[in-house]
Structure formats: structure tokens, C-alpha cells
PLY file of the C-alpha trace (Angstrom):
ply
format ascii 1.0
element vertex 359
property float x
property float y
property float z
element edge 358
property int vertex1
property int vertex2
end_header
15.97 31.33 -7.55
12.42 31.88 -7.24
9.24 32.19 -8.79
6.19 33.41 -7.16
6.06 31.24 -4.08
8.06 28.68 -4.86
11.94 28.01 -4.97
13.50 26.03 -7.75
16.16 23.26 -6.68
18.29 23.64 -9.99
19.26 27.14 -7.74
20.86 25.43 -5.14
23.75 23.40 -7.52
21.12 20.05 -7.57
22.56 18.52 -10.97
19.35 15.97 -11.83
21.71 14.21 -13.95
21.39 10.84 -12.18
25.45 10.46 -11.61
25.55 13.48 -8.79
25.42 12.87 -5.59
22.36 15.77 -4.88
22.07 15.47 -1.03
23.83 18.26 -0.25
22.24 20.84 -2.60
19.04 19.56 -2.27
18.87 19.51 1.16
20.15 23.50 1.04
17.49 24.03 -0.95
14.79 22.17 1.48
15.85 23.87 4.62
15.49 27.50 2.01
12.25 26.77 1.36
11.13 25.72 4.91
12.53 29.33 6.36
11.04 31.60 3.56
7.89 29.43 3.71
8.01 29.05 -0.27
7.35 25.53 -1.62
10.07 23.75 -3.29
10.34 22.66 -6.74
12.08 19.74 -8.48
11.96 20.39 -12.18
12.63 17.29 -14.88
15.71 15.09 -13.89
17.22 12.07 -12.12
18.49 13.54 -8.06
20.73 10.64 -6.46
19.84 11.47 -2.49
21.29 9.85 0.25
18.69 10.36 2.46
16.89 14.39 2.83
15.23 15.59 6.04
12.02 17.18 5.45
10.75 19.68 7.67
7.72 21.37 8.76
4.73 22.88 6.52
6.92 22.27 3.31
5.49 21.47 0.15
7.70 19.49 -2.07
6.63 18.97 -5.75
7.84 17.96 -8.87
6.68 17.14 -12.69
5.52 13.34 -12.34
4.41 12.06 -15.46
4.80 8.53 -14.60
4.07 4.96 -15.90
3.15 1.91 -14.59
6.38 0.54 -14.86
9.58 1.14 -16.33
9.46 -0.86 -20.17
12.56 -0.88 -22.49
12.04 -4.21 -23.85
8.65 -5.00 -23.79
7.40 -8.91 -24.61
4.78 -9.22 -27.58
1.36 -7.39 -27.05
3.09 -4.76 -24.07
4.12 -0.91 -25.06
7.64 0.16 -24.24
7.96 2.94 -22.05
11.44 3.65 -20.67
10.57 6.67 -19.30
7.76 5.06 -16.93
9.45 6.11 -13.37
8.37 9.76 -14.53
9.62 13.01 -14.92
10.99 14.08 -11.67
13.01 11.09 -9.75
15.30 10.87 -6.67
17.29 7.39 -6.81
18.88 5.86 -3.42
22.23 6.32 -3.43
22.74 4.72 0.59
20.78 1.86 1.30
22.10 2.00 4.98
19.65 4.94 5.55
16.64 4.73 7.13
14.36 6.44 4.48
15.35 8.41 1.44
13.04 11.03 2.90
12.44 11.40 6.13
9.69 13.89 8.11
10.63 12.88 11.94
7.68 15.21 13.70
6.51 17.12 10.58
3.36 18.61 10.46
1.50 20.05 7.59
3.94 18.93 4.70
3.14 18.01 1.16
5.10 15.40 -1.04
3.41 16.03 -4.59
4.93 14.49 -8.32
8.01 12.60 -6.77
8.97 9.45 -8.23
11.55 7.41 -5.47
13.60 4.68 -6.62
15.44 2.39 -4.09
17.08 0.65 -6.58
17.11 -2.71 -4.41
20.09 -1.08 -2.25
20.33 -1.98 1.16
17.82 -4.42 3.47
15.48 -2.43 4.86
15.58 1.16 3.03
11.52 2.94 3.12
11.15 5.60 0.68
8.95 7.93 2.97
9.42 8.05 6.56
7.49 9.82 9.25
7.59 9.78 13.24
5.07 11.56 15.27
4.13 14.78 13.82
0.51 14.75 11.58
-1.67 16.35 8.44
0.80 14.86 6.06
-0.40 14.53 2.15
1.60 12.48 -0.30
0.03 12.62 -3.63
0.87 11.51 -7.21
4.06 10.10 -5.67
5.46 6.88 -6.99
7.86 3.97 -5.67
9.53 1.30 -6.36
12.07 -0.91 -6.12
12.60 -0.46 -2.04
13.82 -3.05 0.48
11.93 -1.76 3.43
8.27 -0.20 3.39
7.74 2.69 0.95
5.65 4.51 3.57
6.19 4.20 7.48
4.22 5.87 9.24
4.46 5.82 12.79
2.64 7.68 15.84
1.37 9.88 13.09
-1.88 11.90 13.28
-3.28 12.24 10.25
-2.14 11.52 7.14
-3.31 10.80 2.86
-1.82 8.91 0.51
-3.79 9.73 -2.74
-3.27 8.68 -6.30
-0.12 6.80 -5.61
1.46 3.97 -7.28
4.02 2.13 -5.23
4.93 -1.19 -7.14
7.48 -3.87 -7.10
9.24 -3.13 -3.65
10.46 -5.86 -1.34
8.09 -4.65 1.89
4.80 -3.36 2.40
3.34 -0.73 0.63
2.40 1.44 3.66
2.84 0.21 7.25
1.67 2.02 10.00
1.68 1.64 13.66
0.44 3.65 16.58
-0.99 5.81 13.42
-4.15 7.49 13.31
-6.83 9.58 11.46
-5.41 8.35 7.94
-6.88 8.03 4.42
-5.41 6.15 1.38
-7.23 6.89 -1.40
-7.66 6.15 -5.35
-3.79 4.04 -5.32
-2.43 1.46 -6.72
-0.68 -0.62 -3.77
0.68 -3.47 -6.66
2.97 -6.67 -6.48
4.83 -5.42 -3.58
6.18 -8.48 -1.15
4.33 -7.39 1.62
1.31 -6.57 2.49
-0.28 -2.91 0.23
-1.27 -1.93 3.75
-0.12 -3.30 7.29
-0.43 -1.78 10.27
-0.70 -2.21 14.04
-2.74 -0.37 16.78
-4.36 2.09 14.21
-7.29 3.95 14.60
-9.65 5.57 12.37
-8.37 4.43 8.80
-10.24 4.76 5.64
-9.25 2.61 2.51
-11.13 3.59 -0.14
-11.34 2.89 -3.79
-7.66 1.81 -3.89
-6.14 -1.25 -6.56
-4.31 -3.79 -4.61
-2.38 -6.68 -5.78
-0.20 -9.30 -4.35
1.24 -9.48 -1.21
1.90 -11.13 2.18
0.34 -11.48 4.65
-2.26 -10.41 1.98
-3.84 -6.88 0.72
-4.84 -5.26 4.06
-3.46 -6.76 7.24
-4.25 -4.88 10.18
-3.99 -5.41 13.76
-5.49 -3.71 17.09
-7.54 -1.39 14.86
-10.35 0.66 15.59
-13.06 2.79 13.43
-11.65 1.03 10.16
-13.16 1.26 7.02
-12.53 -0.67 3.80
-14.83 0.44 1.39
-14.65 -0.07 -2.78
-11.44 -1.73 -3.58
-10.56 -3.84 -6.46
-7.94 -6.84 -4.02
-6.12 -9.34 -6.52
-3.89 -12.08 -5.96
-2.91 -11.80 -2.91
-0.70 -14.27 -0.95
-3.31 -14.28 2.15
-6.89 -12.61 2.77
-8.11 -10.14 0.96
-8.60 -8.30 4.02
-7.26 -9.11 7.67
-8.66 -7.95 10.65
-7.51 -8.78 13.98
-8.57 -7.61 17.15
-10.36 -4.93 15.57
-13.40 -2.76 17.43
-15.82 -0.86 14.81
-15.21 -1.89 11.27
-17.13 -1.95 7.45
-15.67 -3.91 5.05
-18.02 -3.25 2.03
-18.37 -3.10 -1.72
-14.98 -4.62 -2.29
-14.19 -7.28 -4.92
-11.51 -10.24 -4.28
-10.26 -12.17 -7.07
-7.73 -15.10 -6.35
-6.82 -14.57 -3.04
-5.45 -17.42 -0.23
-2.24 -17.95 -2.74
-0.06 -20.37 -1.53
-1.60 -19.98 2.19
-2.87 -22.46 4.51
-5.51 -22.68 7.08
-7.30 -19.54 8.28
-4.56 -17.22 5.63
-6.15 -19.22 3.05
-9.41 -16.95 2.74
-10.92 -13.75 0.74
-11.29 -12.00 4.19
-10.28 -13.06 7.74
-11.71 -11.89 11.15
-10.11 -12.67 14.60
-11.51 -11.26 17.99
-13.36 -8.52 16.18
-16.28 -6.58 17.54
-18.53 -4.38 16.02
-17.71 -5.05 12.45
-19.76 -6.00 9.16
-18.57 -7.24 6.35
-21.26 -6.94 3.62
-21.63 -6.01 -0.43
-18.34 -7.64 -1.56
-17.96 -9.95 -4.69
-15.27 -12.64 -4.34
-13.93 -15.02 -7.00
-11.25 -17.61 -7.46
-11.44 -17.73 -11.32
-11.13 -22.16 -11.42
-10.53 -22.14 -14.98
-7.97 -19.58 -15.29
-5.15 -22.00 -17.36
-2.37 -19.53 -16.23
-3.06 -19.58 -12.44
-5.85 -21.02 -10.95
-6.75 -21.18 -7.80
-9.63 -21.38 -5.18
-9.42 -20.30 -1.56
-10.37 -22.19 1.35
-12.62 -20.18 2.79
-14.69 -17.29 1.64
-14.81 -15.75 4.93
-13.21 -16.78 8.18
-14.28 -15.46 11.82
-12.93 -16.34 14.84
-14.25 -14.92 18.49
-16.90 -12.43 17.23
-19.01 -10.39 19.31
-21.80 -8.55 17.35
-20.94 -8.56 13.68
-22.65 -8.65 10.65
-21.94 -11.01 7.47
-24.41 -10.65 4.87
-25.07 -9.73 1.59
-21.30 -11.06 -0.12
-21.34 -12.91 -3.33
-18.95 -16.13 -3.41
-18.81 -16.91 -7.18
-16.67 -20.05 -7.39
-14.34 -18.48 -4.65
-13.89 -21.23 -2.20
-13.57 -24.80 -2.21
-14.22 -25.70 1.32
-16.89 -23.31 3.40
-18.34 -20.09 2.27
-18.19 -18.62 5.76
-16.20 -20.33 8.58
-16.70 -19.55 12.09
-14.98 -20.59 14.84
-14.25 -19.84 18.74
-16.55 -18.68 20.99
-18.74 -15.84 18.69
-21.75 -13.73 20.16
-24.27 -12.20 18.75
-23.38 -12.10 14.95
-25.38 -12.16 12.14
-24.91 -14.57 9.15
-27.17 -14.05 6.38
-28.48 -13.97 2.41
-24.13 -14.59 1.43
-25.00 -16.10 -2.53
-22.68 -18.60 -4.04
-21.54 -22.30 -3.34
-18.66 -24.42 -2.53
-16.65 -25.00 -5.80
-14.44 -28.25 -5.04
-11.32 -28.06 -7.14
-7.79 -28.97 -6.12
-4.87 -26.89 -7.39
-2.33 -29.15 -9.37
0.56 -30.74 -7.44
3.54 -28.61 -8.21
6.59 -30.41 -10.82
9.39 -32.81 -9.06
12.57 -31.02 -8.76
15.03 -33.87 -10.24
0 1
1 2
2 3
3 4
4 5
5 6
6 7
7 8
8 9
9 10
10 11
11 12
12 13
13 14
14 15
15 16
16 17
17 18
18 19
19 20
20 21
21 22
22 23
23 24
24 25
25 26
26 27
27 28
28 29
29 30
30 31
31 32
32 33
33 34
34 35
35 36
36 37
37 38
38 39
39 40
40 41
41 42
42 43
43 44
44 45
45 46
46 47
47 48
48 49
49 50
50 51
51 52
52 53
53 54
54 55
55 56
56 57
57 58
58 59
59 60
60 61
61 62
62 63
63 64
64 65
65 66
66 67
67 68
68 69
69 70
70 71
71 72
72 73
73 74
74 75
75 76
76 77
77 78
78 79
79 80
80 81
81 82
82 83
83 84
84 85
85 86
86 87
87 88
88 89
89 90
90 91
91 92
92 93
93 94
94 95
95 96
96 97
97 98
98 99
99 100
100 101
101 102
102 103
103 104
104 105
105 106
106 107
107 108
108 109
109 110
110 111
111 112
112 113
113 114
114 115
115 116
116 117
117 118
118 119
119 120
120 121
121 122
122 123
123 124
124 125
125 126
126 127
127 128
128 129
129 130
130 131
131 132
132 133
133 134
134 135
135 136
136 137
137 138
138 139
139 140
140 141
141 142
142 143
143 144
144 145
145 146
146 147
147 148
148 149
149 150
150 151
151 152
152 153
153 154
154 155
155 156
156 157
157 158
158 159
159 160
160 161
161 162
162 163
163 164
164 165
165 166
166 167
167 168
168 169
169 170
170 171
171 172
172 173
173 174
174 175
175 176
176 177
177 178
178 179
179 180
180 181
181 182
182 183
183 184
184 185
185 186
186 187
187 188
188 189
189 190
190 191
191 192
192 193
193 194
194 195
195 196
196 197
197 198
198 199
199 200
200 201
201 202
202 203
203 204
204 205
205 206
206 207
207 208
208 209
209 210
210 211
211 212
212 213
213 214
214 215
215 216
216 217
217 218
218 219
219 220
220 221
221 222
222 223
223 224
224 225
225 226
226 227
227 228
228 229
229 230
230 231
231 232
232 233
233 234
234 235
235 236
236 237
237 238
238 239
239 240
240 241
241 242
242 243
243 244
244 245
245 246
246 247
247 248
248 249
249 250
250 251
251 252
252 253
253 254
254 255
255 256
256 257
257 258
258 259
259 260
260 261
261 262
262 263
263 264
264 265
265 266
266 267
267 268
268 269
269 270
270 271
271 272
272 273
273 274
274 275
275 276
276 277
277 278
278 279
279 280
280 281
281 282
282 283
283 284
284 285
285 286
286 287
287 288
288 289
289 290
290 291
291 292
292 293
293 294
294 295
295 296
296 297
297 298
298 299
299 300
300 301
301 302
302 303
303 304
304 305
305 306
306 307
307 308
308 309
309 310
310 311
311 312
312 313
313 314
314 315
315 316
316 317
317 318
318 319
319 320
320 321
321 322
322 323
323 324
324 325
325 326
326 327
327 328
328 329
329 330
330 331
331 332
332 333
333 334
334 335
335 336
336 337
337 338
338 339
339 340
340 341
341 342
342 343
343 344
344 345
345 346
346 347
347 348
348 349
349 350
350 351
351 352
352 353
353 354
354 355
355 356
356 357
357 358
């Protein structure tokens, strides 16, 4: 049942065969683990969970090993890789439940080398779900294919999401509210529907060195924010800004590159990075470009930046390389005290092709 500090969940009856309903057993063998205060083990398999509560100071680990995304028949020029959910993988088997895992008031636990698969049950199923509580770490953990967020994370003090992938789900990637003291770190937040991280009234956030593609309202949205900083991320194709702040106090948005971002937007949404009734913030060191000649996809945003209501901010030093087709950096409202300087690049006119007649 056990080696050295750890318990095994094969112990406890969990089958990993993918056809089992495992709720039961694994869950016997969570609560174990959380009394003896051993960590808990998944080896190789496919669990089927209906939803597991996860309790305080647990760590809960398995063998990862995963892809970027599931392959059997790959088109010309792509590997297969069937096996690219990973090694260890719990599949929804109740898409009426609120989260396949959930750590209501949870401190100090550890979600290490799980793959979750929602498998498009229910409409709003998150894979990891947390309420109150703090110090949580999710690490090499991957998900996909859920209808609500794969993270929520709310009135939670402190938390990091590190070397994640969480791809091809129907929400946002993480969403936080009332959620503070939080880092999310060397991901890959990718073609999810909504936004790879939205949050509101969140304070002291760092976003760091993270991939993020697609998305609505965009990469980052985040509202009533304080202390936030964006630093070193790699933001493509995104259906919206780049980056969204709104009503944020104390912010650095810097050494971030944008590529192809406003899709299918309009106004203000259609920008590289938006500001609204921010104070304190600079934006500075980021590279944005809309790629014009891209056959496949092109497009150009609006705006490079967009800034509405400012009171001492700082936008300098950003290179627009063909990245917008109508202002480089838009302000607006009543703005005080904010710095516009030394942004390199020009206005690149170009008008996206009128999409076909449906007959």
C-alpha cells in the first residue's frame, strides 16, 4: 500500500482502465493519504472520476508524460501521437459537477503530473476548483477538453500554476476572482475559448514567461487588479487585446511580444493591449506585430495600444512593426499625468478581406 511516504492508488481498488467508474476508490485513497500525511500516487492509467474532494496539505502526483495534443491521424508534415494526454489521466465521467477536483478551503496542497480530460461533458464543468483556502501549487498538470474554466480560483491566497498546458477547453484557462498573491509561470494557456487568464478584483499577480494563444476577451483580461505584473510572454492570436487592464492600480506590462491580436474585435477590443481607468501602470519593452502578408490569416489591429482615463502611466519604449492600421497609441477620456514616448513603428493601412456570401 505504501512506499516510503507515499500511498499508491492501485491499493485502494482504483482500476485506471478508463471504463471504471474510480470515484469511490480514489477518493478512499485521498482521504488515506490526507490522515497519514503520505502523498498520494497515481501510477500509469486512464481513472474515470466523477468529481474527488481534495483536502488539506495533500500532495497528489502522477507520471505525466504528456503531449501537446492528442494525434492519431495526423495531416501531412504533423507526428502522430495518440498517447499525447499523458501517462496518468482522470476523464469526467459527470459533467453536472462542479469541478472534477475540487479543494473548497485547502491549504498547502500539491496537484503534480495529472492530465484531466472533460471530455466536452456537461456546460460548465472546471477541471480544478478552489474556494478560499491558499499556498496551492499545480504543476506539470494538463487539461483539456472542459466546458467551464480549467482553473477557478476564488478568494484564494496564494497560489502557482507552473509548467502547465491547458488547451482546447470551451472557457478560460484560469479565472480568478477575489484571488490573491498568485503566480502562473512557464505555461502554455493555448486555443482555449476564453480568455488564458481572466480574473476580477485580484491582487498581486505575476504572469511570467507563459505561451498564450487565442481567446476571448483576449490573452489576459483582468479587472479591479492591483500590483499586476505581466512580464515576458509570447500572446498570439487572440480574439481581443493582448493584454486587458481595467481599473487596475500598480501595473508593468513589459518585454512581452503580440502577434495578431484584435481578431474579429471591434473598437477599443480591437488592440495589442488595452488600458481603462488605470493608475500607476507602464507598459514598456513589448514587440507587437500583425504579420499583413500572412496568406493564411492576416490581419492588423486597430490600435497598438489603447488608454482610456489614465492617471500617471508610462508608455514608452514598444515596437509596433506593421501591428496596427489605424493609431499606434490611442488615448482617450480624461488622462493625467502619463507619459508617451520613443514607441517605434508606423501605421500600416491594410483592410482585411470581406468575408464569402453565404448563398
Amino acid at each position: 500500500m505504501a512506499n516510503g511516504m507515499e500511498l499508491n492508488a492501485r491499493a485502494f481498488g482504483a482500476a485506471g482502465d478508463g471504463l471504471t467508474d474510480d470515484t469511490a476508490a480514489l477518493q478512499q485513497a485521498v482521504d488515506a493519504a490526507a490522515q497519514s500525511g503520505m502523498a498520494l500516487f497515481l501510477p500509469r492509467g486512464r481513472y474515470r472520476i466523477r468529481s474527488l474532494r481534495i483536502p488539506d496539505h495533500l500532495t497528489l502526483f502522477g507520471q505525466s508524460a504528456w503531449g501537446y495534443v492528442e494525434r492519431k491521424d495526423p495531416p501531412p508534415g504533423r507526428a502522430a501521437d495518440p498517447e499525447g494526454a499523458g501517462n496518468t489521466v482522470l476523464i469526467a465521467a459527470d459533467g453536472d459537477a462542479p469541478a472534477m477536483l475540487v479543494l473548497d478551503k485547502a491549504f498547502g496542497t500539491r496537484i503534480t503530473g495529472l492530465s484531466l480530460d472533460g471530455g466536452g461533458l456537461g456546460r460548465a464543468l472546471c477541471g480544478i476548483a478552489a474556494k478560499e483556502g491558499g499556498a496551492l501549487c499545480f504543476e506539470d498538470v494538463r487539461m483539456q477538453r472542459l466546458t467551464g474554466a480549467c482553473l477557478s480560483l476564488e478568494g484564494t491566497d496564494g497560489f502557482a500554476v507552473r509548467r502547465c498546458l491547458l488547451i482546447h477547453n470551451e472557457s478560460h484557462a484560469v479565472q480568478l476572482e477575489k484571488a490573491q498573491n498568485g503566480i502562473i509561470l512557464d505555461s502554455q494557456l493555448s486555443y482555449n475559448r476564453g480568455a488564458g487568464l481572466y480574473g476580477r478584483d485580484a491582487d498581486r499577480l505575476l504572469v511570467i514567461a507563459n505561451r498564450i494563444e487565442g481567446g476571448c476577451p483576449g490573452g489576459v483580461y483582468l479587472d479591479v487588479t492591483s500590483g499586476v505584473t505581466i512580464n515576458g510572454n509570447s500572446f498570439d492570436t487572440a480574439y481581443g487585446p493582448a493584454v486587458t487592464l481595467l481599473r487596475t492600480t500598480g501595473g508593468s506590462v513589459t518585454g512581452n511580444m503580440t502577434r495578431l491580436c484584435g481578431h474579429d474585435q471591434q473598437g477599443v477590443m480591437d488592440a495589442h493591449i488595452r488600458l481603462g481607468d488605470a493608475r500607476g501602470v507602464t507598459v514598456s519593452g513589448n514587440s507587437f506585430w500583425g504579420w499583413p502578408d500572412l496568406r493564411t490569416n492576416p490581419w492588423l489591429a486597430l490600435y497598438g495600444i489603447v488608454g482610456e482615463n489614465l492617471t500617471d502611466c508610462v508608455i514608452t519604449g514598444n515596437s509596433m512593426f506593421e501591428s496596427c492600421r489605424e493609431e499606434m497609441v490611442s488615448l482617450r477620456g480624461v488622462n493625467r499625468n502619463v507619459l508617451v514616448r520613443d514607441n517605434a513603428g508606423r501605421v500600416c493601412p491594410w483592410t482585411p478581406p470581406e468575408a464569402p456570401a453565404h448563398g
